[in-house]
N, CA, C and O atoms as CSV, one atom per row, in Angstrom:
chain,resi,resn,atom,element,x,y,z
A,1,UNK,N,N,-19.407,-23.946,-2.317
A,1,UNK,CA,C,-18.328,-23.143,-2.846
A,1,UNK,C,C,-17.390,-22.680,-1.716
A,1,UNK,O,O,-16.191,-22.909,-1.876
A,2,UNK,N,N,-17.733,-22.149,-0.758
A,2,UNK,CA,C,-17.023,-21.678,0.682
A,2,UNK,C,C,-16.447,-23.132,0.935
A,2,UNK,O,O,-15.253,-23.096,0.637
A,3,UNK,N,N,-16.756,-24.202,1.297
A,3,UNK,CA,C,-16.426,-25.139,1.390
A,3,UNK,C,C,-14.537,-25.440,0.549
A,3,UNK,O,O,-13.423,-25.814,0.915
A,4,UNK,N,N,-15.233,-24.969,-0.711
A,4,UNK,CA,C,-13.754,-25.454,-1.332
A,4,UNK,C,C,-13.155,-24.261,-0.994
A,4,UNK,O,O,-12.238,-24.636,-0.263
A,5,UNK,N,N,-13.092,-23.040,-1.064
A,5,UNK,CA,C,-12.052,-22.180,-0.689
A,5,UNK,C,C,-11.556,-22.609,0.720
A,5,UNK,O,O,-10.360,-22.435,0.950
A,6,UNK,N,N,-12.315,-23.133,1.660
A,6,UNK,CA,C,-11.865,-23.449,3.103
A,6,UNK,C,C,-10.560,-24.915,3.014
A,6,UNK,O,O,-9.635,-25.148,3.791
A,7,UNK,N,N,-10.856,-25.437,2.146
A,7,UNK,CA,C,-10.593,-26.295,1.902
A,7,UNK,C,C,-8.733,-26.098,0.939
A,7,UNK,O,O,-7.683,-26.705,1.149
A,8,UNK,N,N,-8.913,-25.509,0.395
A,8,UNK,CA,C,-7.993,-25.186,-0.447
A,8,UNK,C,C,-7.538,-23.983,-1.139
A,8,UNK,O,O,-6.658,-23.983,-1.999
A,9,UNK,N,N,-8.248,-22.843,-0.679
A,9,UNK,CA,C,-7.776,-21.576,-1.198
A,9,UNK,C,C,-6.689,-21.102,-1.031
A,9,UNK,O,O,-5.719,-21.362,-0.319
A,10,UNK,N,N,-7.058,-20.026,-2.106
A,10,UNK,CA,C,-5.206,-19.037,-2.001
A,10,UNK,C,C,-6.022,-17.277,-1.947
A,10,UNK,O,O,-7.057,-16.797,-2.411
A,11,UNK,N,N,-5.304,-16.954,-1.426
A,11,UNK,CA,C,-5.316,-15.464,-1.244
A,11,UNK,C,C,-4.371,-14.772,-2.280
A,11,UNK,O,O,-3.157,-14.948,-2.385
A,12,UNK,N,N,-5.337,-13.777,-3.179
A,12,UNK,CA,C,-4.592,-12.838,-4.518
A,12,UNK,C,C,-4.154,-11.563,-3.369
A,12,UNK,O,O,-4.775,-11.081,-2.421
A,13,UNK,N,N,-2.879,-11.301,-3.904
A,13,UNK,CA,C,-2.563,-9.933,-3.540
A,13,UNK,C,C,-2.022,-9.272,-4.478
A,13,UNK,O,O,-1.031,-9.752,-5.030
A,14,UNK,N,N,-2.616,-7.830,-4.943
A,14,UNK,CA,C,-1.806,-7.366,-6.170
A,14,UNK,C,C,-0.947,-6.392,-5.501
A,14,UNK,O,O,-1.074,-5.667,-4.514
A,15,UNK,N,N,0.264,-6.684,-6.637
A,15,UNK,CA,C,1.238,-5.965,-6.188
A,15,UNK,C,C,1.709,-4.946,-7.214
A,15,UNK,O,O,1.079,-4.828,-8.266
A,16,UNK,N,N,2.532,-4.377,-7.023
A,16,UNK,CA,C,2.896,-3.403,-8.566
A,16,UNK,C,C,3.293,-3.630,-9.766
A,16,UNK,O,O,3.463,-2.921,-10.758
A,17,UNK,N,N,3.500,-5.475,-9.374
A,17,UNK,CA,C,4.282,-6.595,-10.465
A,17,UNK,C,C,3.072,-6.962,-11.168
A,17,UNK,O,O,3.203,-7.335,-12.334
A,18,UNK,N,N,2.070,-6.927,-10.725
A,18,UNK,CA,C,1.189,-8.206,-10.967
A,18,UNK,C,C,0.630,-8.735,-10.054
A,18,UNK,O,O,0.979,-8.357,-8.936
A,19,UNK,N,N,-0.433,-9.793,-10.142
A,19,UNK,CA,C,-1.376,-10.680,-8.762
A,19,UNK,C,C,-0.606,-11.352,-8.667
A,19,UNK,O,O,-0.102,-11.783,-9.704
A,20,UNK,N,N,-0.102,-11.800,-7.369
A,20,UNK,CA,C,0.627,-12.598,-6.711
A,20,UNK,C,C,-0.510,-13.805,-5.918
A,20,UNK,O,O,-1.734,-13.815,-5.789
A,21,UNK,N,N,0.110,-14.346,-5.678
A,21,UNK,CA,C,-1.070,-15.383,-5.161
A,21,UNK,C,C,-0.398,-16.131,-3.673
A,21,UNK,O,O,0.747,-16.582,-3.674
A,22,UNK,N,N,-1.206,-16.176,-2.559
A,22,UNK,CA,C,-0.690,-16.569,-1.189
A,22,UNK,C,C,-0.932,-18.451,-0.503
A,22,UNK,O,O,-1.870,-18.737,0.241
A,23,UNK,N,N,-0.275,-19.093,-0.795
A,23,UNK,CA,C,-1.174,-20.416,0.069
A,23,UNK,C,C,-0.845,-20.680,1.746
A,23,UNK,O,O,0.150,-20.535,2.455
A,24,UNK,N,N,-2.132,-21.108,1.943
A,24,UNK,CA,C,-2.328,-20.759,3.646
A,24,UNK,C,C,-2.912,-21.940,4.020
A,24,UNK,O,O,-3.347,-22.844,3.307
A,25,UNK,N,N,-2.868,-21.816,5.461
A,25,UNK,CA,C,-2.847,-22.806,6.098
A,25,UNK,C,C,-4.476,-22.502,6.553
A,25,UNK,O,O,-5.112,-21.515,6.182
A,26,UNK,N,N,-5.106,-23.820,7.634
A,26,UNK,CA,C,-6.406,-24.153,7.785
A,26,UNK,C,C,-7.104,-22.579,8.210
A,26,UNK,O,O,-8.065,-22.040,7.661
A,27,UNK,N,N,-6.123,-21.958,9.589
A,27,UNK,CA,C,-6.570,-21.115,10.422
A,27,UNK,C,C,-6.432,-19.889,9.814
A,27,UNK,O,O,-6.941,-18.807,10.109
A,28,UNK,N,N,-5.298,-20.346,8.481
A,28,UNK,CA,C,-5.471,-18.640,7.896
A,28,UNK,C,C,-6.928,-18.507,6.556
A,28,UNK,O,O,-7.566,-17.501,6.246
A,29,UNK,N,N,-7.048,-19.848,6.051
A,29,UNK,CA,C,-8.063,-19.792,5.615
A,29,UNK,C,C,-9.373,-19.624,6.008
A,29,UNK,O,O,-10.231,-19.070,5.321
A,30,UNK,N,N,-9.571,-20.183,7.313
A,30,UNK,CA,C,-10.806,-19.656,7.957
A,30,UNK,C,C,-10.929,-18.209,8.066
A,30,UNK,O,O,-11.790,-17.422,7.670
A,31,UNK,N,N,-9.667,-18.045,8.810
A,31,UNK,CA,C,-10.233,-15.910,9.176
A,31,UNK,C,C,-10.074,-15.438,7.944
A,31,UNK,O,O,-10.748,-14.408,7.910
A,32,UNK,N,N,-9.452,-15.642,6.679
A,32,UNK,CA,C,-10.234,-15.021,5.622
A,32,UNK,C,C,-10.851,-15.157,5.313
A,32,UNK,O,O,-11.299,-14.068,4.957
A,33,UNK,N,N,-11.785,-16.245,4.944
A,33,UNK,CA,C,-13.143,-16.520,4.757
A,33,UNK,C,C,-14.395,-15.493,5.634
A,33,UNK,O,O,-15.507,-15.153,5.229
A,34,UNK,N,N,-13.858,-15.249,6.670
A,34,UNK,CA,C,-14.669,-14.548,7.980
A,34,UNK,C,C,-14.479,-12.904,7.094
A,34,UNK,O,O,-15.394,-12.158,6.746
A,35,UNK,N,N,-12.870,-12.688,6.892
A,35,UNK,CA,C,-13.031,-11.440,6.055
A,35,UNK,C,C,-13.093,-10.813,5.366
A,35,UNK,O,O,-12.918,-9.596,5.421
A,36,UNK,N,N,-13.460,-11.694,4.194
A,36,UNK,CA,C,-13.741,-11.544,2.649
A,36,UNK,C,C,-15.286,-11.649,2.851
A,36,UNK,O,O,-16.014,-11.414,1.886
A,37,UNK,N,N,-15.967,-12.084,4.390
A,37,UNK,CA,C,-17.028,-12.660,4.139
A,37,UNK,C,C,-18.790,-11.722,2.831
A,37,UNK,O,O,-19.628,-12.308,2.145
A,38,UNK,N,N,-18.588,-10.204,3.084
A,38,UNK,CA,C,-19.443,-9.540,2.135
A,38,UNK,C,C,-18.494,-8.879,0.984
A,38,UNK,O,O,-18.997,-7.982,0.307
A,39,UNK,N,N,-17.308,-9.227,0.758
A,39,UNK,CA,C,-16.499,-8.435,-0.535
A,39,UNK,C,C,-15.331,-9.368,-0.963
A,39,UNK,O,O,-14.416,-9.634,-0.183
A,40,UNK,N,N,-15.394,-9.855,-2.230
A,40,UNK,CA,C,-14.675,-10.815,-2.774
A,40,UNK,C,C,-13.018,-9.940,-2.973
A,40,UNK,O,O,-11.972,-10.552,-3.191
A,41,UNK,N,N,-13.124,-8.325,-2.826
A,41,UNK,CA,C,-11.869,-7.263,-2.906
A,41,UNK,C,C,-11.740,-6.776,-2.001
A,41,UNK,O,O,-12.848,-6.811,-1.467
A,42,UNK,N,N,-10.812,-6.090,-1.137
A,42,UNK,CA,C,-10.567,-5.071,-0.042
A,42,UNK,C,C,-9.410,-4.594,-0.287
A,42,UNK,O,O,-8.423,-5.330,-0.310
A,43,UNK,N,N,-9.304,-2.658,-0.617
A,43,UNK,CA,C,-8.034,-2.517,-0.293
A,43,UNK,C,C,-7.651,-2.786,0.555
A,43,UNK,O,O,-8.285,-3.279,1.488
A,44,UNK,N,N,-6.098,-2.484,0.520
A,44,UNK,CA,C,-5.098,-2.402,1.951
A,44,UNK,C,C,-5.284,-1.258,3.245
A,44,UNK,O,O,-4.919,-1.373,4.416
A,45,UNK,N,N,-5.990,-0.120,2.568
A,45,UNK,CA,C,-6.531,0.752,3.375
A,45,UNK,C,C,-7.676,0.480,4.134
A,45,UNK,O,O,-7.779,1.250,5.089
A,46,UNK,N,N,-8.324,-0.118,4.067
A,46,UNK,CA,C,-9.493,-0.422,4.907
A,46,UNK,C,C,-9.640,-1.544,6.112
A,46,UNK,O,O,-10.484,-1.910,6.930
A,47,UNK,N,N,-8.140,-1.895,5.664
A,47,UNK,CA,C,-8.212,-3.112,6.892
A,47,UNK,C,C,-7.582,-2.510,8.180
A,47,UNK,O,O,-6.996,-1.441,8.013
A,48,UNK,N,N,-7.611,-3.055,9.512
A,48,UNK,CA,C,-6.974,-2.613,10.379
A,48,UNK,C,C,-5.639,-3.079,10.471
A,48,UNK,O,O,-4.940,-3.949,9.951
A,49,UNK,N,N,-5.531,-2.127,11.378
A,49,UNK,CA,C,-3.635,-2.539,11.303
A,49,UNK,C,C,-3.506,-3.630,12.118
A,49,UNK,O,O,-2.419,-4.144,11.854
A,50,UNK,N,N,-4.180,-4.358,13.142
A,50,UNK,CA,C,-3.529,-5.879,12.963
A,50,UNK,C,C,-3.999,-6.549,11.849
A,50,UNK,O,O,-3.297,-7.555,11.749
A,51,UNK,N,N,-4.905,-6.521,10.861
A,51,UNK,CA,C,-5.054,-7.297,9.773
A,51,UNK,C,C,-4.069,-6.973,8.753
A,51,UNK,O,O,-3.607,-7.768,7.934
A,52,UNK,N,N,-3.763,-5.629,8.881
A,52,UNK,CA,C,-2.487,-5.417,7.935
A,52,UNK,C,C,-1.373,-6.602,8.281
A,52,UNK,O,O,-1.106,-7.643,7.681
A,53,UNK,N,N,-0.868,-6.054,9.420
A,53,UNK,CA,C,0.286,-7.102,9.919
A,53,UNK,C,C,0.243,-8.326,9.596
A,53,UNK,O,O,1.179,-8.934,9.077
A,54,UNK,N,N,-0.896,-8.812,9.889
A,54,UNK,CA,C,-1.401,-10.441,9.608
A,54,UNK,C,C,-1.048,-10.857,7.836
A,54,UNK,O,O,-0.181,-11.676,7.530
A,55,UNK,N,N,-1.820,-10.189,6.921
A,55,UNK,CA,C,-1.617,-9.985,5.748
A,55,UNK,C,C,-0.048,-9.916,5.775
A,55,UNK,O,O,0.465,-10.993,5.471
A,56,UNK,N,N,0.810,-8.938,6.056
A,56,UNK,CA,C,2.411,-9.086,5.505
A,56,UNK,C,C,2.857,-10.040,6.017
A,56,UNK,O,O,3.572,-10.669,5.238
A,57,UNK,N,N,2.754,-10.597,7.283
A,57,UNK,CA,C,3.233,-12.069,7.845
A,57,UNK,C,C,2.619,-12.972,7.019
A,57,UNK,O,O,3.359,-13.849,6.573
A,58,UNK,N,N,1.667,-12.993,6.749
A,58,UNK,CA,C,1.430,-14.464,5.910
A,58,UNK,C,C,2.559,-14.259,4.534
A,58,UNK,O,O,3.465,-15.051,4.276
A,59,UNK,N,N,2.221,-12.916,3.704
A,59,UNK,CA,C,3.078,-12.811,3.014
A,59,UNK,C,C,4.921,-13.283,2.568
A,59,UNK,O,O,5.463,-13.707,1.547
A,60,UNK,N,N,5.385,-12.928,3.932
A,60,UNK,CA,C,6.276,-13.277,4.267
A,60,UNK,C,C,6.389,-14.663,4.612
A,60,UNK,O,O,7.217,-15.269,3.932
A,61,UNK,N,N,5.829,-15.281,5.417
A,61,UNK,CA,C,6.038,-16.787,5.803
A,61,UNK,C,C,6.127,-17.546,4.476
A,61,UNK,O,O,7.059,-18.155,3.951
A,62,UNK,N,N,4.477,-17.248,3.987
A,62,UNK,CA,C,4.325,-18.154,2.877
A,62,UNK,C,C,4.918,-18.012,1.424
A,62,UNK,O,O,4.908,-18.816,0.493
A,63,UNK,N,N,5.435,-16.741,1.518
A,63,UNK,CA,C,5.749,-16.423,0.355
A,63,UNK,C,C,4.669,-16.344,-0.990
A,63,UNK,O,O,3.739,-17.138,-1.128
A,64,UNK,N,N,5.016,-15.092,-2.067
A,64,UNK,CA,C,4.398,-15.590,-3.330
A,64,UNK,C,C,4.289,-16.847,-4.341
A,64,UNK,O,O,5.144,-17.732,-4.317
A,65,UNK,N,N,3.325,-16.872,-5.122
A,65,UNK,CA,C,3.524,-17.753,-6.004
A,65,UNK,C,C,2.588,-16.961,-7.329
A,65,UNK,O,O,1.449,-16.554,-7.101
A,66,UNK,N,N,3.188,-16.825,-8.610
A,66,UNK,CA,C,2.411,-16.354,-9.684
A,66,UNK,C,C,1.457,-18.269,-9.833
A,66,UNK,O,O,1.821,-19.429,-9.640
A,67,UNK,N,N,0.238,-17.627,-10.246
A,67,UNK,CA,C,-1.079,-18.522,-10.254
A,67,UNK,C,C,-0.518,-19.772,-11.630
A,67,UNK,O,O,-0.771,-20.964,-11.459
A,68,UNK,N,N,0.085,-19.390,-12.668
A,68,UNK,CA,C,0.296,-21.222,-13.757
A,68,UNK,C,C,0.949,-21.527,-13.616
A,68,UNK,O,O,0.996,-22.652,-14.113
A,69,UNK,N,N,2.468,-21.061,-12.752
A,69,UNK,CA,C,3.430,-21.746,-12.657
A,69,UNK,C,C,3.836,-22.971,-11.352
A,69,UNK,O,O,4.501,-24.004,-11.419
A,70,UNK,N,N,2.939,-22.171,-9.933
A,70,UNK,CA,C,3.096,-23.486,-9.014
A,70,UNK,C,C,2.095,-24.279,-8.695
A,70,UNK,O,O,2.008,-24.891,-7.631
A,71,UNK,N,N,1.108,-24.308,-9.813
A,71,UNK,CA,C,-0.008,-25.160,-9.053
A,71,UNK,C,C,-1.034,-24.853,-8.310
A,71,UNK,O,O,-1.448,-25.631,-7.450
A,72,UNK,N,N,-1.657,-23.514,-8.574
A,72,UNK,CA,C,-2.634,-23.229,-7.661
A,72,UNK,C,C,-3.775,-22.655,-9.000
A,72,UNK,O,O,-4.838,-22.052,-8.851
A,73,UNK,N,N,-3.170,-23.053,-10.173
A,73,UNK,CA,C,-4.126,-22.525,-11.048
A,73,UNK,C,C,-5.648,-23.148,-10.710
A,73,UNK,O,O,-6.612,-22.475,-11.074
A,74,UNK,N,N,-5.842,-24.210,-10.134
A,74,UNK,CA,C,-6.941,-24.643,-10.059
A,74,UNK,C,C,-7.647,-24.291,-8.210
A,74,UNK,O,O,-8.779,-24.664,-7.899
A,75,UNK,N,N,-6.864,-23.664,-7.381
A,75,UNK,CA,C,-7.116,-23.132,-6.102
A,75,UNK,C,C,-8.051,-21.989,-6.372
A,75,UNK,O,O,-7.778,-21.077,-7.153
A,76,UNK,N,N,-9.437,-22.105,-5.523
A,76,UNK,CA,C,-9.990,-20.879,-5.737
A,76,UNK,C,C,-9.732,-19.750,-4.864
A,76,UNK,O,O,-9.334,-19.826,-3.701
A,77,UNK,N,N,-9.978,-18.750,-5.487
A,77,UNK,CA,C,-9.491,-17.167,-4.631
A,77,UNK,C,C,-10.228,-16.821,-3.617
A,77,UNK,O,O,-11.374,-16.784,-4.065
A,78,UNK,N,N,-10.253,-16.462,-2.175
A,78,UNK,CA,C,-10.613,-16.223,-1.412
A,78,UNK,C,C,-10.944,-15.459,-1.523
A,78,UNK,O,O,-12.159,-15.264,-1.524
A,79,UNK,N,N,-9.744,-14.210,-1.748
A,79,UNK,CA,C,-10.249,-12.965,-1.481
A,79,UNK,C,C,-9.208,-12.129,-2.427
A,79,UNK,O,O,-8.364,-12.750,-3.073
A,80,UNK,N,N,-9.259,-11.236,-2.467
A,80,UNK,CA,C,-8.358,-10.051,-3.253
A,80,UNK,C,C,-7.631,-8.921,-2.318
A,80,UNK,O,O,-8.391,-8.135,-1.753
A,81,UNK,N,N,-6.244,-8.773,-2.108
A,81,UNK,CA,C,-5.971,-7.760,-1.449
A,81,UNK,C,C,-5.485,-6.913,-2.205
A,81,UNK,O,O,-4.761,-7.368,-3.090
A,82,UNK,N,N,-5.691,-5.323,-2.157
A,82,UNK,CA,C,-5.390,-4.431,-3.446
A,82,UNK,C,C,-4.412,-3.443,-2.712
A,82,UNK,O,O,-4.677,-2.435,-2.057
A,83,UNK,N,N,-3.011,-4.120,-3.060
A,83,UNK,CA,C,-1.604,-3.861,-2.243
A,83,UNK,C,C,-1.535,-2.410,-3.171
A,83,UNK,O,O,-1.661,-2.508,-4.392
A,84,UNK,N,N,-1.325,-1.036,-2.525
A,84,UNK,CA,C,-0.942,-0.298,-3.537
A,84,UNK,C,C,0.076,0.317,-2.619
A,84,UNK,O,O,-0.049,0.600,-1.428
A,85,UNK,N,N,1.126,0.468,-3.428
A,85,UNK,CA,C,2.468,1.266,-2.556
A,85,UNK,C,C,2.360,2.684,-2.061
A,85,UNK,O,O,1.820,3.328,-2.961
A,86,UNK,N,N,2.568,3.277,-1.272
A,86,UNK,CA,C,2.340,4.064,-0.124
A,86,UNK,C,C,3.147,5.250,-0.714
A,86,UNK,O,O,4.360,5.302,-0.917
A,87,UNK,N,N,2.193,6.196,-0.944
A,87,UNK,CA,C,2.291,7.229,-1.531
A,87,UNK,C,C,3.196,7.697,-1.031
A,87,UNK,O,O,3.135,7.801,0.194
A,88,UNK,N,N,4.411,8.179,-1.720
A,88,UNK,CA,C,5.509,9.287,-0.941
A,88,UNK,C,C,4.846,10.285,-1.509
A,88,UNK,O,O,4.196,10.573,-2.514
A,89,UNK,N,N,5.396,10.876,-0.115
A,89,UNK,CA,C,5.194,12.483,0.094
A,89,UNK,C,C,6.668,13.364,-0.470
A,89,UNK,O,O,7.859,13.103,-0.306
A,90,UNK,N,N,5.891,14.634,-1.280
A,90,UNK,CA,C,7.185,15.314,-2.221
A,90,UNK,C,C,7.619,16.435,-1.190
A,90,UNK,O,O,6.990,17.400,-0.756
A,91,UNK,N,N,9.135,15.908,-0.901
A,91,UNK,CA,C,9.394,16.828,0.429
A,91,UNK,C,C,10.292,18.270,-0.364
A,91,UNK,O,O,11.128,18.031,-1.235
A,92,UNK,N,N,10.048,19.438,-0.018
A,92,UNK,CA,C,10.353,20.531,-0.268
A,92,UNK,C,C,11.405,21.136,0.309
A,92,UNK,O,O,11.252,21.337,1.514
A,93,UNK,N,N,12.570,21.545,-0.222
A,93,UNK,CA,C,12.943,22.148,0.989
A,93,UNK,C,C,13.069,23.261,1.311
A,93,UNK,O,O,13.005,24.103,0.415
A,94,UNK,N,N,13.302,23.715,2.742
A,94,UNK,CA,C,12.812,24.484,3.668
A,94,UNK,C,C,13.183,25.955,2.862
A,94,UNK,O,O,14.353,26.064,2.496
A,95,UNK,N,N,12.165,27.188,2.543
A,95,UNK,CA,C,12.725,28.000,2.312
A,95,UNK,C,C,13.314,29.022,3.114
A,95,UNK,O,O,12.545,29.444,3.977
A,96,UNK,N,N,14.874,29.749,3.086
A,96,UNK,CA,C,15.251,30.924,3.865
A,96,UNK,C,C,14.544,32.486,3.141
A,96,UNK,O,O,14.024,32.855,2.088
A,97,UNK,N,N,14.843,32.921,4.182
A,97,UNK,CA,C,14.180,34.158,4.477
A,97,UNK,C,C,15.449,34.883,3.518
A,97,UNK,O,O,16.640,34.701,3.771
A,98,UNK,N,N,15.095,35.480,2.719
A,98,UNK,CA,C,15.617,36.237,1.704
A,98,UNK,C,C,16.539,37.743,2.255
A,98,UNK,O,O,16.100,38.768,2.776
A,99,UNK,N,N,17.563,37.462,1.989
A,99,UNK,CA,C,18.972,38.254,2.772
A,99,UNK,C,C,19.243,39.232,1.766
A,99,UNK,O,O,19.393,39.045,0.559
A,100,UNK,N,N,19.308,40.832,2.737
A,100,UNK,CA,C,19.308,42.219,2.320
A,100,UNK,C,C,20.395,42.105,1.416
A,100,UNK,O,O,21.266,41.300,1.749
A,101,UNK,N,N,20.523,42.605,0.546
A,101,UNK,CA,C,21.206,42.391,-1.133
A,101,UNK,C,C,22.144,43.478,-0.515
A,101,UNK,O,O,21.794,44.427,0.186
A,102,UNK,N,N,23.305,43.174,-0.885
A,102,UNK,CA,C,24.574,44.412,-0.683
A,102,UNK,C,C,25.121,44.790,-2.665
A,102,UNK,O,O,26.027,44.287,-3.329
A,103,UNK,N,N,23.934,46.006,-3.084
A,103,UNK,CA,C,24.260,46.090,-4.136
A,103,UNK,C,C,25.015,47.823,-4.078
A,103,UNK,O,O,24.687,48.580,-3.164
A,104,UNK,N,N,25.672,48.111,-4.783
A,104,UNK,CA,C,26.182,49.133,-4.969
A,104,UNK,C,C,24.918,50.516,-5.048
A,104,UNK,O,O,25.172,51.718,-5.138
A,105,UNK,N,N,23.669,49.916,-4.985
A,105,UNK,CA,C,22.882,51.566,-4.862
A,105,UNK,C,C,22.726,51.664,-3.421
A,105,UNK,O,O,22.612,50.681,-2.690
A,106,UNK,N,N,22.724,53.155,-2.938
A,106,UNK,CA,C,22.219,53.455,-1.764
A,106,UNK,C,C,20.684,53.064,-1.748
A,106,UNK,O,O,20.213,52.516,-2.745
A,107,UNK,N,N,19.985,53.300,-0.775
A,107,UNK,CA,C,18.614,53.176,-0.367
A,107,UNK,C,C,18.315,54.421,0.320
A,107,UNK,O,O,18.609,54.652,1.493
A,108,UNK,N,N,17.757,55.156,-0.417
A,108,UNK,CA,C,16.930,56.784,0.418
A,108,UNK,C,C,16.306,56.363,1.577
A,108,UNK,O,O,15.433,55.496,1.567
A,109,UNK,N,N,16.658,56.864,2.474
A,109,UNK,CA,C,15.983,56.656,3.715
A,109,UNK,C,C,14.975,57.436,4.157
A,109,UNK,O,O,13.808,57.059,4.049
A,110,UNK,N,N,15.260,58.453,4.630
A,110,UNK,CA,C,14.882,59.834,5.130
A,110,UNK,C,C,14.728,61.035,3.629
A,110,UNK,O,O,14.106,62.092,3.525
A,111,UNK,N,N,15.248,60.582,3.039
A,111,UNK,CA,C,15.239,62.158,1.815
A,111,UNK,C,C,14.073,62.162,1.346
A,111,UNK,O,O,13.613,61.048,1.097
A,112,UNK,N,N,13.407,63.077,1.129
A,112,UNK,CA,C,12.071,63.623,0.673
A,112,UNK,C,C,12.595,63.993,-0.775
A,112,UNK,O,O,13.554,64.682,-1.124
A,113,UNK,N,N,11.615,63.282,-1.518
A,113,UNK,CA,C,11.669,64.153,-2.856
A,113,UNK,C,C,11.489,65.413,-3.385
A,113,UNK,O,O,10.632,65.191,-4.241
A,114,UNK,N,N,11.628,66.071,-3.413
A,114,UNK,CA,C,11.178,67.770,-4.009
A,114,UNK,C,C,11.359,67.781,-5.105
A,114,UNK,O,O,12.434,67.554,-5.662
A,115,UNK,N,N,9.767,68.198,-5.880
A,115,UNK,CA,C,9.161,68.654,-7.012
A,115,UNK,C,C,8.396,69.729,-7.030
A,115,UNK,O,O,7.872,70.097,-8.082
């Protein structure tokens, strides 16, 4: 079975569209084979950041392909990469310091009440 993925696999990457599917060359099929070797899934978080890089360059070089339309329906899957888009952060903005109100009442300062 390793045999045929070495041989002819494609790498799934899901994206927010859908599984996209990657075809690669001898040397990229080997080192995935090496890193899929105990998990047929890996997020994107768990890899290191040169495997990240590696992953978007292949991406990029090779481009996608959805799996019935170019011919890889019969390519087996190497591996699974579980692309999830990168959480934005909800930016706030900065609060000011709340400015002495110029309202028409005085403010007692000093006067003592007497009762």
């Amino acid at each position: 079975m390793w045999i045929d993925k070495l041989a002819e696999g494609v790498l799934q990457v899901d994206t927010p569209i859908g599984p996209r599917f990657v075809r690669l060359n001898f040397t990229q099929r080997a080192y995935l084979l090496w890193m899929f070797r105990h998990f047929p899934s890996l997020p994107q978080q768990v890899l290191s950041p040169r495997e990240q890089r590696m992953i978007d360059r292949m991406c990029e070089e090779n481009g996608f392909a959805s799996m019935p339309g170019m011919g890889t329906a019969d390519a087996p899957v190497i591996g699974r990469i579980e692309k999830r888009s990168p959480i934005s952060e909800e930016v706030f903005p900065t609060r000011r310091p709340v400015a002495a109100s110029a309202s028409g009442v005085r403010e007692r300062g000093s006067e003592a009440a007497s009762a």
